[in-house]
C-alpha positions in Angstrom: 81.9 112.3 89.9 81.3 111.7 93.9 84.2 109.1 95.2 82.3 106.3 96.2 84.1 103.7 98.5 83.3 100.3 97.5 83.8 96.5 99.4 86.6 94.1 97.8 83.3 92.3 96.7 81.8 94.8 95.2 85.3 95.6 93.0 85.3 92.1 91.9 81.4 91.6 91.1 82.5 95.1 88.8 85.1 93.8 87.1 82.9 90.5 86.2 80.1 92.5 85.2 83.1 95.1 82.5 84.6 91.4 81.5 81.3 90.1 80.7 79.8 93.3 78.8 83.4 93.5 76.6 83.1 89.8 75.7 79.5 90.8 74.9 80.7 93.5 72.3 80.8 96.6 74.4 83.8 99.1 74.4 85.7 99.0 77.5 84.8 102.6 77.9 81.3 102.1 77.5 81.7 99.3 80.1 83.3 100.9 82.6 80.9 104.2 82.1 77.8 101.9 82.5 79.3 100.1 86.4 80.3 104.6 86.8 84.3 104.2 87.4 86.8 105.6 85.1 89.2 103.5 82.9 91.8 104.4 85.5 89.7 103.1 88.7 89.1 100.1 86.3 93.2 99.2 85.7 94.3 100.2 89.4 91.1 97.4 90.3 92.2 95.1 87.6 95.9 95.2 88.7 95.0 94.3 92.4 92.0 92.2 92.3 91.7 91.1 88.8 92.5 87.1 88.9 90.6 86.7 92.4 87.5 84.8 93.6 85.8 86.8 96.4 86.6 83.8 98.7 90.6 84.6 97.9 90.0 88.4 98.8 88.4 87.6 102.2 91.2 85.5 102.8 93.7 88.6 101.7 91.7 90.8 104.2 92.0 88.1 107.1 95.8 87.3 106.1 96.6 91.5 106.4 94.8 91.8 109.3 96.7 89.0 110.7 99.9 90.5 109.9 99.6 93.6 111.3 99.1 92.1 114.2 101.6 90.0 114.6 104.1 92.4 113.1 102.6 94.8 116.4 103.4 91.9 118.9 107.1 91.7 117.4 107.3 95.5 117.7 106.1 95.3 121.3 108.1 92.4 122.0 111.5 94.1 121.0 110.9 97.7 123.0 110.4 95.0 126.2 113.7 93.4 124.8 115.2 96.4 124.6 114.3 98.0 128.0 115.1 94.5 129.7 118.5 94.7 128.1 119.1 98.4 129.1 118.0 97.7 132.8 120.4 94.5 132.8 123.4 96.9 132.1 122.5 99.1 134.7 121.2 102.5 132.4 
């Protein structure tokens, strides 16, 4: 099967579409085969996005993108910190 890269909509409009087809009577296999992901995409998806709204997963992205900035200013910070502490001493 070709890896396919999919949007955190896209994994969330997938899991709908496998919740709605088991409630309608379908296997979860069959399910799963019919969206083409295996039962094993379908858990790892279920475990991270499987109570979300696609509103809440946009605001995940923006939140982790957020993050890793800030946690880069606080790294850049503390090398200046650091240099400014070793010049004060005279290194």
């Amino acid at each position: 099967m070709a890896r396919k890269t999919f949007s955190t909509e896209q994994i969330i409009n997938k899991l709908r579409e496998v919740e709605l087809e088991v409630g309608r009577g379908m296997t979860l296999q069959e399910a799963v085969r019919k969206i083409e992901i295996t039962e094993q995409t379908y858990y790892r998806w279920r475990k991270a996005y499987g109570t979300m709204h696609i509103e809440q997963a946009k605001r995940l992205k923006e939140l982790e993108r957020e993050n890793f900035r800030l946690r880069k200013v606080v790294a850049d910070l503390a090398i200046d910190n650091a240099v400014l502490k070793d010049a004060a001493l005279g290194k």
